[in-house]
N, CA, C and O atoms as CSV, one atom per row, in Angstrom:
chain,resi,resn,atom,element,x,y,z
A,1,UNK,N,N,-1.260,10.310,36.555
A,1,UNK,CA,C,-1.973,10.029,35.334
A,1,UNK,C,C,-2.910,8.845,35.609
A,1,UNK,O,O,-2.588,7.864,36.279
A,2,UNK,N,N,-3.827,8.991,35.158
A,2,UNK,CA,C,-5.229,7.578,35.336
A,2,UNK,C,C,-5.094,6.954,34.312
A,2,UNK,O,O,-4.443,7.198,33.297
A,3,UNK,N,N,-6.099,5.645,34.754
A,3,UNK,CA,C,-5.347,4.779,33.732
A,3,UNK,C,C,-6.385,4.905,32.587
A,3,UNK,O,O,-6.494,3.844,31.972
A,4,UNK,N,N,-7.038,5.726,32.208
A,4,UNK,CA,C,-7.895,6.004,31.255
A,4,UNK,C,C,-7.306,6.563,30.111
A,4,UNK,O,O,-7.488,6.269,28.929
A,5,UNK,N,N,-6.315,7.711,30.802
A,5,UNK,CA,C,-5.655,8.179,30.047
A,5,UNK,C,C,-3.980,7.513,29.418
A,5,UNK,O,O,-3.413,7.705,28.343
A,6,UNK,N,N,-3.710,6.964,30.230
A,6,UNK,CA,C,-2.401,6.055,29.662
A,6,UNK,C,C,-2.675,5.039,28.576
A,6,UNK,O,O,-1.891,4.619,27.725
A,7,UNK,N,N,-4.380,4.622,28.843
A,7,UNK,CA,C,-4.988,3.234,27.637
A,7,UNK,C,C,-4.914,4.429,26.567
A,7,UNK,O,O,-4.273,4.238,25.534
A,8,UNK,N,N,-5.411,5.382,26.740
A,8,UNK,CA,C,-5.375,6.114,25.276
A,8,UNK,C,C,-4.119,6.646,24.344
A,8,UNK,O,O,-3.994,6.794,23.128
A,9,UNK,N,N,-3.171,6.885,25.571
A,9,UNK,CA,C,-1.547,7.137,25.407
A,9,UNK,C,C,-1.331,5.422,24.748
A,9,UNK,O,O,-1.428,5.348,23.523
A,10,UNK,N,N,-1.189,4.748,25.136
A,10,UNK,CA,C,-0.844,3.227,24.859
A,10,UNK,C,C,-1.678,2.782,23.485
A,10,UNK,O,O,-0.926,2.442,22.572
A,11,UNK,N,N,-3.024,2.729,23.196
A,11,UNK,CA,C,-3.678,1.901,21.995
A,11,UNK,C,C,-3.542,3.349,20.871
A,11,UNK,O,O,-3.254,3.105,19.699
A,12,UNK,N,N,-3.701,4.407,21.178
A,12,UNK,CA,C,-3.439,5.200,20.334
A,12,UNK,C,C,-2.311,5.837,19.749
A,12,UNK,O,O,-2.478,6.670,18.859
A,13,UNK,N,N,-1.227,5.542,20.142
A,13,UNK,CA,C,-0.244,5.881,19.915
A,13,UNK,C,C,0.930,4.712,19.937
A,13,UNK,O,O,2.074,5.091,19.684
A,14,UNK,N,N,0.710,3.336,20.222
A,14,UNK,CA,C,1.332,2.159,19.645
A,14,UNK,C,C,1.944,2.327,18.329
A,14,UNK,O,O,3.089,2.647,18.010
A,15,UNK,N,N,0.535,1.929,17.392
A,15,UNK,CA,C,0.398,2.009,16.363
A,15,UNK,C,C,0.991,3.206,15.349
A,15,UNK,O,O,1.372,3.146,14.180
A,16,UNK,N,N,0.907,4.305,16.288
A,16,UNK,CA,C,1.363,5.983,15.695
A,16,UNK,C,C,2.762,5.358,15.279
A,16,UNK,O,O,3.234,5.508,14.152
A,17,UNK,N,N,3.389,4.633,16.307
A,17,UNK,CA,C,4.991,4.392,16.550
A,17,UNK,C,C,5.440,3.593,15.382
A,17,UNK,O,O,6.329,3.872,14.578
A,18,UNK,N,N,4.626,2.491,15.434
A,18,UNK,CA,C,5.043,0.540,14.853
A,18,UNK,C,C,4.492,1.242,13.209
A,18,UNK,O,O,5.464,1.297,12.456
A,19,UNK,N,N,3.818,1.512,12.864
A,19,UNK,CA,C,3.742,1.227,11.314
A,19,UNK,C,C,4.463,2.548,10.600
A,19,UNK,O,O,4.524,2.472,9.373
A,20,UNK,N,N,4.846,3.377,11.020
A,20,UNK,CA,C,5.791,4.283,10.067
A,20,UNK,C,C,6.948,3.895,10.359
A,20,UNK,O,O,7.731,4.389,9.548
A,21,UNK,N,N,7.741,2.926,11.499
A,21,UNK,CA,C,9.054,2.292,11.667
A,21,UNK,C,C,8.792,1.188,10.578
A,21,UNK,O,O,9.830,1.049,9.930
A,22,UNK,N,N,7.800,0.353,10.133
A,22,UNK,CA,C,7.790,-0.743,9.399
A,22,UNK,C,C,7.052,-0.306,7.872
A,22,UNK,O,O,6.566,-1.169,7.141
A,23,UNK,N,N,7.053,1.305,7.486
A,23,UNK,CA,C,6.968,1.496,6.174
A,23,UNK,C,C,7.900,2.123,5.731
A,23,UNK,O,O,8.012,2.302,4.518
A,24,UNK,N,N,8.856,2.639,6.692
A,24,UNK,CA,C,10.488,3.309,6.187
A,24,UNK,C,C,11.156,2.941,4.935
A,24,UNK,O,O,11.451,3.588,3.930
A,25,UNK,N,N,11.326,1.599,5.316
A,25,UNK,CA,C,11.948,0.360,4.673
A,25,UNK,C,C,11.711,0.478,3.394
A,25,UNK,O,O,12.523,0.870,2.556
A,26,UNK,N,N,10.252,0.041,3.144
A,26,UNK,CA,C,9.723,-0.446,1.523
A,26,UNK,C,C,9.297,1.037,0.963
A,26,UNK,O,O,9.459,1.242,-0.240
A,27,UNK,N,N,8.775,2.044,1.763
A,27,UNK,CA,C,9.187,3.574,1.510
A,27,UNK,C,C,10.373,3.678,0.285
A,27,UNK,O,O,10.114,3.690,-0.919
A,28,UNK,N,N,11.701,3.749,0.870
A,28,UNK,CA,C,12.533,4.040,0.634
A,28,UNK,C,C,12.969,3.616,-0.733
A,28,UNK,O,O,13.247,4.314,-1.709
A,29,UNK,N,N,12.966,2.023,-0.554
A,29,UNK,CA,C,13.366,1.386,-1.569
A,29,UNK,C,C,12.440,1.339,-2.873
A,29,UNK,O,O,12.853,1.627,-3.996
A,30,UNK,N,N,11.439,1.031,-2.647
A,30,UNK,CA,C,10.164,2.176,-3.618
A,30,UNK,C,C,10.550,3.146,-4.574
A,30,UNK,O,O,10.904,3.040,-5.748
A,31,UNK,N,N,10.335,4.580,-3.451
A,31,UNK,CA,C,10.707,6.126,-3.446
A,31,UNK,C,C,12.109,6.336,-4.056
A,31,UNK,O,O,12.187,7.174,-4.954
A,32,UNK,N,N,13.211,5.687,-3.686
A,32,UNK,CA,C,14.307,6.395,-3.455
A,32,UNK,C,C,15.691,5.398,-4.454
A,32,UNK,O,O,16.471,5.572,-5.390
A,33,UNK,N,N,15.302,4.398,-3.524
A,33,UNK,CA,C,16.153,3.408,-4.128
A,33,UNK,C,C,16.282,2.955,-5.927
A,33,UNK,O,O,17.092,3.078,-6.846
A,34,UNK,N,N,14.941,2.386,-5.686
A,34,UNK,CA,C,15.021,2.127,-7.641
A,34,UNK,C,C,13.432,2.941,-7.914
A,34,UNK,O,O,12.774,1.921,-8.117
A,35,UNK,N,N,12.672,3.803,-8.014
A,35,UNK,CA,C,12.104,4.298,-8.422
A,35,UNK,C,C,10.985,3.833,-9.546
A,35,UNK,O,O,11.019,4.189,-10.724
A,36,UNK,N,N,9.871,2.868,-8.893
A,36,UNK,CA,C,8.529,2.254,-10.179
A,36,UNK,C,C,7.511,3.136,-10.216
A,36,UNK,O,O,6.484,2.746,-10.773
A,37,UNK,N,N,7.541,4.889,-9.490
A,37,UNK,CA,C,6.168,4.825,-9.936
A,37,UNK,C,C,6.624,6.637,-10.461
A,37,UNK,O,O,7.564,7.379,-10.180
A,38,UNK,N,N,5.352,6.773,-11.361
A,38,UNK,CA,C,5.923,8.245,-11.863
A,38,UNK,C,C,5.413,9.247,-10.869
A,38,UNK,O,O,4.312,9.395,-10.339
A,39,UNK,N,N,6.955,10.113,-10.750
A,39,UNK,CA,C,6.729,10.954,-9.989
A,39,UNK,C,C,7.152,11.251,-8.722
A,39,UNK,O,O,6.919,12.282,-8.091
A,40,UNK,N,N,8.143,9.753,-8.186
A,40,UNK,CA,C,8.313,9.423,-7.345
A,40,UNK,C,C,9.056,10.241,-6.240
A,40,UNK,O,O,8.708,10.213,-5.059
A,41,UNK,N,N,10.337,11.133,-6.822
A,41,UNK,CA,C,10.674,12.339,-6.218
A,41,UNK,C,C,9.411,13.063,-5.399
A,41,UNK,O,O,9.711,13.146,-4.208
A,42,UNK,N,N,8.537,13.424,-5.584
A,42,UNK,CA,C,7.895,14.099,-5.434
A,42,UNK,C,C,6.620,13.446,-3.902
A,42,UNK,O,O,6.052,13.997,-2.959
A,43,UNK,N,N,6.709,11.921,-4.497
A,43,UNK,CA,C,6.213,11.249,-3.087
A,43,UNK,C,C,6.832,11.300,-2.388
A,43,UNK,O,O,6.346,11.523,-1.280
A,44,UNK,N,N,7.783,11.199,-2.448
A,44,UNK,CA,C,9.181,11.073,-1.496
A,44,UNK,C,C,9.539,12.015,-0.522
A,44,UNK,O,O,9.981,11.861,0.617
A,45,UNK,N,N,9.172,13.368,-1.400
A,45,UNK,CA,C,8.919,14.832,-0.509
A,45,UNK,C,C,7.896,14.904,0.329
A,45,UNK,O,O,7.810,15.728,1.240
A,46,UNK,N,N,6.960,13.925,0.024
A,46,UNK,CA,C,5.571,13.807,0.605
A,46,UNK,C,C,5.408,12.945,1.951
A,46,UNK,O,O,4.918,13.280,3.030
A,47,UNK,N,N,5.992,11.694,1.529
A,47,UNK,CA,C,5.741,10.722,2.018
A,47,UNK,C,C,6.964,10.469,3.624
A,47,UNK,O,O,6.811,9.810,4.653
A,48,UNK,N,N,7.982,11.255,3.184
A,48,UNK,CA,C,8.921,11.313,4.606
A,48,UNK,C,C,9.053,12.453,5.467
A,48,UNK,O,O,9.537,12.369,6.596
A,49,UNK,N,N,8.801,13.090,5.161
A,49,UNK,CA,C,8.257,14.052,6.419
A,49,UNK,C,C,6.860,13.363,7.189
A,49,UNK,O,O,6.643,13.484,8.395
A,50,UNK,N,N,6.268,12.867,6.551
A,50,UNK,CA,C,4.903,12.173,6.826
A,50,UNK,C,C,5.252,11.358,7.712
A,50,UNK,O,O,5.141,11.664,8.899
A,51,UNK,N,N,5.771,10.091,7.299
A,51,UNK,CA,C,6.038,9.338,8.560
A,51,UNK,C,C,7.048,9.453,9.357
A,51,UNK,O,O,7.052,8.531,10.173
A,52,UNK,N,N,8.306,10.515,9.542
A,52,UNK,CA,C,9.362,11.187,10.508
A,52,UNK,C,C,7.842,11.726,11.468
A,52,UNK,O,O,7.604,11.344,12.614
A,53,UNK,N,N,7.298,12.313,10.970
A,53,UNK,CA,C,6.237,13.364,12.294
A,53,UNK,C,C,5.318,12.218,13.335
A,53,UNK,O,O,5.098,12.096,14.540
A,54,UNK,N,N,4.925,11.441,11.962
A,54,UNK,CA,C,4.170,10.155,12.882
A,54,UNK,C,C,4.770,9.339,13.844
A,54,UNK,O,O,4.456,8.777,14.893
A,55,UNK,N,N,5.874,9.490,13.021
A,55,UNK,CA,C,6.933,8.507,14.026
A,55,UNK,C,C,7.454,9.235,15.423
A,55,UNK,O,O,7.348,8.677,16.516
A,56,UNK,N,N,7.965,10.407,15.265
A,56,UNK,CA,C,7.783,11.278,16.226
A,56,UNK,C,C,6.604,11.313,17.454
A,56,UNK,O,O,6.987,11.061,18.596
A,57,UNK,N,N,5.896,11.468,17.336
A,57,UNK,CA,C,4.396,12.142,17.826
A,57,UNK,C,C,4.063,10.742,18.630
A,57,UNK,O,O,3.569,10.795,19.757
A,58,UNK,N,N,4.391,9.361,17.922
A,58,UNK,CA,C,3.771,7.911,18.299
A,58,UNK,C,C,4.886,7.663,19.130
A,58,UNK,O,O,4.552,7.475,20.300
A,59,UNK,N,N,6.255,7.592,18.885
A,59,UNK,CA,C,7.327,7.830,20.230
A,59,UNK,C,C,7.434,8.628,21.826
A,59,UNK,O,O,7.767,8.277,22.958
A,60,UNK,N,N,6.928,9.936,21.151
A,60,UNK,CA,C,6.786,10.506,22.098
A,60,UNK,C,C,5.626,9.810,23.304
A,60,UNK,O,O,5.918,9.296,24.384
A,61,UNK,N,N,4.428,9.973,22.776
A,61,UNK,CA,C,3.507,9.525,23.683
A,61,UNK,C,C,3.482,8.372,24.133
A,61,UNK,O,O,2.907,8.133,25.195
A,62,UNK,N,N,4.313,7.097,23.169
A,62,UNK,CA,C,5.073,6.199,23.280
A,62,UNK,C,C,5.441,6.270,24.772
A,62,UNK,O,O,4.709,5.809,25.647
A,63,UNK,N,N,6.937,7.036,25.076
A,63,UNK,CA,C,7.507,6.818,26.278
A,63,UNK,C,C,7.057,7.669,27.157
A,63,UNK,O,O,7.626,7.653,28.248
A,64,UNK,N,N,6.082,8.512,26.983
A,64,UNK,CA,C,5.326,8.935,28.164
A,64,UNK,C,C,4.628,8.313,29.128
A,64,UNK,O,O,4.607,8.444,30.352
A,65,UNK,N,N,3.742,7.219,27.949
A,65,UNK,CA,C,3.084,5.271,28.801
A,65,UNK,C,C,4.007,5.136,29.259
A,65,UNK,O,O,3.804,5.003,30.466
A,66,UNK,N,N,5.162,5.071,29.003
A,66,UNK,CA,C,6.127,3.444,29.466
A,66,UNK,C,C,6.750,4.367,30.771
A,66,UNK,O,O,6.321,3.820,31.787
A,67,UNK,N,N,7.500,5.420,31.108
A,67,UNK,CA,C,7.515,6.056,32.602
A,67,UNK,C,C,7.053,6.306,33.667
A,67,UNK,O,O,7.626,6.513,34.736
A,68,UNK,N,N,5.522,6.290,33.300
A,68,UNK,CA,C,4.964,6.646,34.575
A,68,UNK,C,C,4.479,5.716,35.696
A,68,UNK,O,O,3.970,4.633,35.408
A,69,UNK,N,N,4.609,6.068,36.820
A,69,UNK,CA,C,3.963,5.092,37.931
A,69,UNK,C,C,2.863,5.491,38.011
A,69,UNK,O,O,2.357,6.539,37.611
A,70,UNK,N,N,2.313,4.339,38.732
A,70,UNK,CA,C,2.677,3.013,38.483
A,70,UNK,C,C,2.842,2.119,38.034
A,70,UNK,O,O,1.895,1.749,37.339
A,71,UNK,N,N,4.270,1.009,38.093
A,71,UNK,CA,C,4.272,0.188,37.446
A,71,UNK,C,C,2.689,-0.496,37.001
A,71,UNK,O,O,2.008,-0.898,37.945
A,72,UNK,N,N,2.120,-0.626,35.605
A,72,UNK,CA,C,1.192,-1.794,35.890
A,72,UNK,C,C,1.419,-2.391,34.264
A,72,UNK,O,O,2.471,-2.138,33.678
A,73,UNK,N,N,0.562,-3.029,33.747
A,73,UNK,CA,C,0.223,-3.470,32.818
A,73,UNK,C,C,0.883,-2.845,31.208
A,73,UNK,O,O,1.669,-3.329,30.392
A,74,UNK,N,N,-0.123,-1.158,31.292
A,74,UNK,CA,C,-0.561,-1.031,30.643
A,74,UNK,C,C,1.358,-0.459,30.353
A,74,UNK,O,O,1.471,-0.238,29.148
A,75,UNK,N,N,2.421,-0.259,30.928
A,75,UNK,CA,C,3.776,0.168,31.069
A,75,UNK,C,C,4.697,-0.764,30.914
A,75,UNK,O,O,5.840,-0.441,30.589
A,76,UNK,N,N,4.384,-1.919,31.100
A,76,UNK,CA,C,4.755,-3.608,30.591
A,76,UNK,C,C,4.871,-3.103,29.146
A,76,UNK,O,O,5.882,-2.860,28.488
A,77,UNK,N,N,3.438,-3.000,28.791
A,77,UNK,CA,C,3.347,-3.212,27.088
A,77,UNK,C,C,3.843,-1.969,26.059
A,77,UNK,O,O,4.157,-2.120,24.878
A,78,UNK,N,N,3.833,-0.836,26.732
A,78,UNK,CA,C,4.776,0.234,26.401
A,78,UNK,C,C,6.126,0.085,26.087
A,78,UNK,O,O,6.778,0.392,25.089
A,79,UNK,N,N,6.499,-0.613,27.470
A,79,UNK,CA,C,7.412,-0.609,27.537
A,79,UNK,C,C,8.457,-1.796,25.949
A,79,UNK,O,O,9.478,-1.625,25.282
A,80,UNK,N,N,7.468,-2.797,26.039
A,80,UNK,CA,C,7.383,-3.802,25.415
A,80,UNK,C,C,7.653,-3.230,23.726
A,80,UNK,O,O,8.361,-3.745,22.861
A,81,UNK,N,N,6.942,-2.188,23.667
A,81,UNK,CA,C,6.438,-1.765,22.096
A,81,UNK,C,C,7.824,-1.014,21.559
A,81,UNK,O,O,8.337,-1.097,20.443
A,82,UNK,N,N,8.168,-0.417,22.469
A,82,UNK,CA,C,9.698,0.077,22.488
A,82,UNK,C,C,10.644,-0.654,22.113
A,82,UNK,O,O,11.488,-0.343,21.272
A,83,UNK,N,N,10.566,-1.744,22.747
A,83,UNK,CA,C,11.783,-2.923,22.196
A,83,UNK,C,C,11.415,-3.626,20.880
A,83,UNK,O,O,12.316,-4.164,20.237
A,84,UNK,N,N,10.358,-3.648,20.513
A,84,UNK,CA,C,10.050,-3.827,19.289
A,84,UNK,C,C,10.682,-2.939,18.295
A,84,UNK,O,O,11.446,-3.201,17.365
A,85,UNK,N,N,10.339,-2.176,18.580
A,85,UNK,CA,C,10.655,-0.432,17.597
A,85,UNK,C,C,12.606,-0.789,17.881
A,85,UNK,O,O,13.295,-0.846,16.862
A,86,UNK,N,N,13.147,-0.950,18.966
A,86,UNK,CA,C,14.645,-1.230,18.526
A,86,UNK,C,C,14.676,-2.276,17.911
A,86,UNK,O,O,15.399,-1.943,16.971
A,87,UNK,N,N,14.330,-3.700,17.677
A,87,UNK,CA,C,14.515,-4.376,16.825
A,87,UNK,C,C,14.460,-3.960,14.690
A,87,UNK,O,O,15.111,-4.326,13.712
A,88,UNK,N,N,12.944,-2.773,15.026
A,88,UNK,CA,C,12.805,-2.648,13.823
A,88,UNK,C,C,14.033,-1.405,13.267
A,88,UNK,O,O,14.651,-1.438,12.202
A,89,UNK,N,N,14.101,-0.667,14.034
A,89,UNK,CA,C,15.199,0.470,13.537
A,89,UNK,C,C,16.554,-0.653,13.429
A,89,UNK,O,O,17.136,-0.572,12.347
A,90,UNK,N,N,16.990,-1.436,14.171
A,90,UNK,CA,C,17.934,-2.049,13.813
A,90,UNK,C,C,18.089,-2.817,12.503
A,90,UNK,O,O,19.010,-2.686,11.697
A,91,UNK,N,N,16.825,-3.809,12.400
A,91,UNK,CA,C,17.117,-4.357,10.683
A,91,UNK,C,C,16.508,-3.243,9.880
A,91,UNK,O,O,15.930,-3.824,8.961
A,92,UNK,N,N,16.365,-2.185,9.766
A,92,UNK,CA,C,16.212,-1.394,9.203
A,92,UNK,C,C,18.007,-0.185,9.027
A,92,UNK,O,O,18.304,0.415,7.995
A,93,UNK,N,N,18.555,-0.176,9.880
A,93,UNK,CA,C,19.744,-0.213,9.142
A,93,UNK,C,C,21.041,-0.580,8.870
A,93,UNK,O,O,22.079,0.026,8.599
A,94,UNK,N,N,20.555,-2.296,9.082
A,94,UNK,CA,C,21.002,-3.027,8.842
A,94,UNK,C,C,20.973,-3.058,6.927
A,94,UNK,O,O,21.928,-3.005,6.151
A,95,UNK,N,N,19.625,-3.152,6.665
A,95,UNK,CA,C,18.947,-3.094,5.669
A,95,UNK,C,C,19.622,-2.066,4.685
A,95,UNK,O,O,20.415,-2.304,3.774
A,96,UNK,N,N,19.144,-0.955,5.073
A,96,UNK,CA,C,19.771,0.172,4.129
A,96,UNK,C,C,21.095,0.157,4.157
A,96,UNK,O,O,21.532,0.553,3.076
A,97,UNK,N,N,22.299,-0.248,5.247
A,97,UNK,CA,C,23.324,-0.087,4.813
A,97,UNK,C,C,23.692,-1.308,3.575
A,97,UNK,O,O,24.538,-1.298,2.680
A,98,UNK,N,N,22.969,-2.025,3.850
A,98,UNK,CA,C,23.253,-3.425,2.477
A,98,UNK,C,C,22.971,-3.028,1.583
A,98,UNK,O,O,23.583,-3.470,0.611
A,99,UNK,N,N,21.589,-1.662,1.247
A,99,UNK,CA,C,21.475,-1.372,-0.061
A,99,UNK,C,C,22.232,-0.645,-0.389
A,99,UNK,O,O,22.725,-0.766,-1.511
A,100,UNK,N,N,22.647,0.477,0.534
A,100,UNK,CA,C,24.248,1.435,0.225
A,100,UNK,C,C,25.023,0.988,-0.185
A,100,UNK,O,O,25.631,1.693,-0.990
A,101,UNK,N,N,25.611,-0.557,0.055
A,101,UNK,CA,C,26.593,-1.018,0.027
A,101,UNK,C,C,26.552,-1.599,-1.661
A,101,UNK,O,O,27.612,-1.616,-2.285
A,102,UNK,N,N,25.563,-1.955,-2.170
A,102,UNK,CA,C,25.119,-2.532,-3.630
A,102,UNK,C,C,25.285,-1.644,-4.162
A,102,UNK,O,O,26.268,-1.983,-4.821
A,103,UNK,N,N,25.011,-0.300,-4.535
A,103,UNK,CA,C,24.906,0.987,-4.980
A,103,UNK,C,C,26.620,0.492,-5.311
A,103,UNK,O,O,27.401,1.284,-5.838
């Protein structure tokens, strides 16, 4: 793979990854949890399949950057974006189990 194509795997698909892991959250609690906007069932049907696919699709190409040789840079920060994304899935259900637990 060239590295033309891994920058595009990497800046384009970062982002695919990091912002539907960091709209789950306020998603949920929004949508699901206590419910402010009318209709909300219905976003909810909308709105999580939406970011499950994004999140998907931005993972995938995700760890496709971060495997390949050669080691360089652009597999550092892949690699990097990944451990981010476990931090966020972690206080994320961390998170929801505290709101389960209030319920």
């Amino acid at each position: 793979m060239d590295w033309r194509r891994r920058e595009r795997l990497f800046y384009g698909r970062a982002p695919l990854a990091i912002f539907p892991a960091l709209a789950l959250l306020p998603a949920f609690v929004f949508l699901v949890f206590s419910p402010r906007v009318p209709h909300a069932t219905v976003w909810a049907v909308i709105v999580f399949p939406l970011i499950a696919v994004a999140e998907f699709f931005g993972l995938y190409k995700l760890a496709r950057g971060s495997v390949e040789r050669p080691f360089s840079l652009l597999t550092m920060l892949s690699f990097g974006v990944m451990l981010v994304l476990v931090v966020i899935v972690t206080y994320t259900g961390i998170l929801l189990g505290a709101l389960v637990d209030r319920m």
